[in-house]
C-alpha positions in Angstrom: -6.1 -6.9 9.6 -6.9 -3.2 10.6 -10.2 -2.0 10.7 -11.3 -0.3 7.8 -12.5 3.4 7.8 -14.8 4.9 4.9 -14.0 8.3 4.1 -16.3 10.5 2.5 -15.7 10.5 -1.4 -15.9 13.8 -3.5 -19.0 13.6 -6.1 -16.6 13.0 -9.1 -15.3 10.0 -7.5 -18.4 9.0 -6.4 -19.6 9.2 -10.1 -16.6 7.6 -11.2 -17.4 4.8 -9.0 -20.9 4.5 -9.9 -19.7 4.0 -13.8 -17.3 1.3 -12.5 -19.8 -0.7 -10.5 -22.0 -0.4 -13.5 -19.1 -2.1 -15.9 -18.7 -4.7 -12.9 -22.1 -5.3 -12.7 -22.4 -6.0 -16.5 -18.8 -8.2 -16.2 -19.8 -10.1 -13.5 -23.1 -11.0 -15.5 -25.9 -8.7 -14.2 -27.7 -5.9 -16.9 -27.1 -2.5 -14.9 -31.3 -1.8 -15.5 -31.2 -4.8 -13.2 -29.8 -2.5 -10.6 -31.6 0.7 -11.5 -30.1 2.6 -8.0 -26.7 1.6 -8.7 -25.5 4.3 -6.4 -22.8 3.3 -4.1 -22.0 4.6 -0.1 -20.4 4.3 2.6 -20.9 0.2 3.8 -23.4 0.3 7.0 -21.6 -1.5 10.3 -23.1 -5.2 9.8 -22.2 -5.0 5.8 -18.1 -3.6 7.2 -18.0 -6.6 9.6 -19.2 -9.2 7.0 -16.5 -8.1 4.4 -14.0 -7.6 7.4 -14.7 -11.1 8.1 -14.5 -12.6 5.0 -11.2 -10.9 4.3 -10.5 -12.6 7.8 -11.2 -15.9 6.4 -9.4 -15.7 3.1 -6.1 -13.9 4.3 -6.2 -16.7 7.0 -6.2 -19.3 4.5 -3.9 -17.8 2.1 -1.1 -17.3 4.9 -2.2 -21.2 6.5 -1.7 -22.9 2.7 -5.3 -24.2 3.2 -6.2 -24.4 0.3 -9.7 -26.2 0.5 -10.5 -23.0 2.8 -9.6 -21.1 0.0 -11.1 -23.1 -2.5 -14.1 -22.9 -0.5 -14.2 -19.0 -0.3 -13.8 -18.7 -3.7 -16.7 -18.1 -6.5 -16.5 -20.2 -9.8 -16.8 -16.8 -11.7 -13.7 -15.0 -9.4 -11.3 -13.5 -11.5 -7.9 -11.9 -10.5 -6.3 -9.3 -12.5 -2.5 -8.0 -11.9 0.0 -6.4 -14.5 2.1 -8.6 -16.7 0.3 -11.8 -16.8 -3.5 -13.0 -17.8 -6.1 -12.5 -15.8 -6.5 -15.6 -13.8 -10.3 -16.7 -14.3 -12.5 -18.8 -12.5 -11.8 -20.9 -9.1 -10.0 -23.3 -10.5 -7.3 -21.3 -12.2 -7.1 -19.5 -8.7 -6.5 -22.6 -7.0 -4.4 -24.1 -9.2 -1.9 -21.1 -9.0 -2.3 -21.0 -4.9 -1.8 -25.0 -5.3 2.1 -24.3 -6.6 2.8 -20.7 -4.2 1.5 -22.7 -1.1 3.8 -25.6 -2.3 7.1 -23.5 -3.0 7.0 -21.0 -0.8 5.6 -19.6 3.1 3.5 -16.6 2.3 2.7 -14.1 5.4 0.2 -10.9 3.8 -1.5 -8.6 5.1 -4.3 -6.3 3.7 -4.9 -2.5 5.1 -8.6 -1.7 3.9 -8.7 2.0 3.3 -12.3 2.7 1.5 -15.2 0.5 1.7 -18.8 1.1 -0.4 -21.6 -0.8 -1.0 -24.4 -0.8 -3.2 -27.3 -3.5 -3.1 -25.5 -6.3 -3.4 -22.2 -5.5 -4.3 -18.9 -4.1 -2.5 -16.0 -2.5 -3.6 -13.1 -2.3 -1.3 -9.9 -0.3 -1.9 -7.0 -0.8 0.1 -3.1 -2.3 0.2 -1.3 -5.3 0.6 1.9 -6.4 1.4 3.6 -10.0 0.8 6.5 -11.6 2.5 7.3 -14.7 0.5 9.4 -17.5 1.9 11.3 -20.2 -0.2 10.2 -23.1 1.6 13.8 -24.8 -0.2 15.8 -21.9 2.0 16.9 -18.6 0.7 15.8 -15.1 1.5 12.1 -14.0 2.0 10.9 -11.6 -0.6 9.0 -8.8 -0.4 6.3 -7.0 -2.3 4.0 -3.9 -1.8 0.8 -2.8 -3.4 -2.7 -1.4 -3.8 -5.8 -3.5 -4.3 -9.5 -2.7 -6.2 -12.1 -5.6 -5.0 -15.1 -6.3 -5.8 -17.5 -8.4 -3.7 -21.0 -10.0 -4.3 -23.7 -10.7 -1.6 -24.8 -14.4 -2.0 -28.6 -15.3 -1.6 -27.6 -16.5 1.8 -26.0 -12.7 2.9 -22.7 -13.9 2.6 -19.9 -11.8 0.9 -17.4 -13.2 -1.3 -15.0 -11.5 -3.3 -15.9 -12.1 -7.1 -13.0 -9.6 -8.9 -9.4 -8.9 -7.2 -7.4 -6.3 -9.0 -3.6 -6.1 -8.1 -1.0 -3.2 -8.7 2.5 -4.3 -7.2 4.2 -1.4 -6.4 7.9 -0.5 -8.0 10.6 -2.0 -6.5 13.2 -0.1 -5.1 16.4 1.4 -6.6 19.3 0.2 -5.0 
């Protein structure tokens, strides 16, 4: 995974930001007067290389088909959200879906970070992805392409984990 670089955001999409971490505070079960300086920045150095390694962690289980690794980075409250289908909520919805991928098919992604920022204890981390997915029965790999919005939560122990993962798949191509 490349490192990520924070880029300075213009104040309107700082503000934008600030209302979306106030919705995801609210979503994810907080009152946003419970985080009265909801005002997000750039992640320091020690917050990057948490999330870095976290992502580290996860992508590692996702393209091993470990799913008790998975299981284990996951939050009971995680949900994942991506066009045409329900959101998939809770961990064990998550690792009932990565149950049947890791069993059909070899998965090999990657995740290119592009803007990281953090307020108290939550993270948002914009970025794409890319999947190569490989019948494990034979056939063709398949590939897909895409942007991802996350959302991460600092545990009481300092640990991140990624409580919201929101998923655009890019077109695919016209032959």
């Amino acid at each position: 995974m490349s490192a990520a670089r924070t880029k300075p955001a213009a104040p309107l999409v700082r503000a934008a930001c600030a209302a979306w971490l106030a919705a995801v505070v609210a979503a994810c079960g907080g009152e946003p007067s419970e985080f009265p300086e909801l005002r997000p920045g750039p992640a320091t150095a020690a917050d990057e290389a948490a999330l870095d390694e976290f992502d580290r962690r996860y992508l590692g289980a996702i393209n091993a088909g470990d799913i008790e690794t998975l299981a284990s980075l996951t939050t009971e409250d995680h949900m994942m959200i991506s066009g045409g289908r329900p959101p998939l909520t809770g961990k064990q919805a998550l690792v009932d879906t990565m149950t049947r991928a890791f069993a059909t098919f070899d998965i090999d992604e990657t995740w290119t970070p592009e803007e990281t920022m953090v307020s108290g204890d939550l993270a948002f981390r914009r970025g794409t992805w890319v999947v190569v997915a490989t019948p494990k029965a034979g056939g063709n790999p398949s590939r897909s392409t895409g942007s991802f919005a996350r959302i991460y939560r600092r545990q009481p122990d300092g640990a991140w984990y990624m409580v919201r993962d929101i998923l655009a798949t890019d077109p695919a191509p016209r032959n």
